[in-house]
C-alpha positions, 0 to 999 in steps of 0.5 A, a space after each residue: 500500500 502506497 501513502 501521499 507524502 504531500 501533495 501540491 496544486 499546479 495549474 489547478 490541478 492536485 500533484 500527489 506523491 507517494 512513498 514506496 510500496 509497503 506492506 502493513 506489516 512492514 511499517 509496522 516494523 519499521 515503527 520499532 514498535 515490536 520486540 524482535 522475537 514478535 516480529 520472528 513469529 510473526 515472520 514464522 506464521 507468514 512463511 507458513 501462511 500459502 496463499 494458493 493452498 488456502 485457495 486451493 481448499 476453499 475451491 474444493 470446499 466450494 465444490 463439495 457444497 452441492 453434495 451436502 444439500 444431495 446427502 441431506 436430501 437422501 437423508 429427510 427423505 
């Protein structure tokens, strides 16, 4: 996520700039706020964290919803 550092009318027109790119979690970092072995864990969790598997499970998950609503059909009768 980008922020404006300032920004400055030219012409009537508003010229916005931005720092670089960072994550939350980064600036968060960057404030000094966490103790070293908080900011270790949270890097633990983040490495484990995989996206395309998360996605992966929900799609199967997703696929296996109309099989319930049969399974429960079968069931009431």
């Amino acid at each position: 996520m980008r922020k404006v550092i300032s920004k400055t009318r030219i012409h009537g027109k508003v010229r916005k700039r931005y720092d670089t790119a960072r994550t939350p979690f980064q600036r968060l970092i960057d404030t000094g706020v966490l103790k070293p072995s908080a900011i270790a864990k949270i890097q633990t969790i983040k490495a484990c964290a995989d996206p395309l598997r998360l996605h992966e499970h929900l799609e199967k998950l997703i696929q296996d919803v109309p099989s319930l609503f049969t399974q429960v059909d079968n069931f009431t009768g």
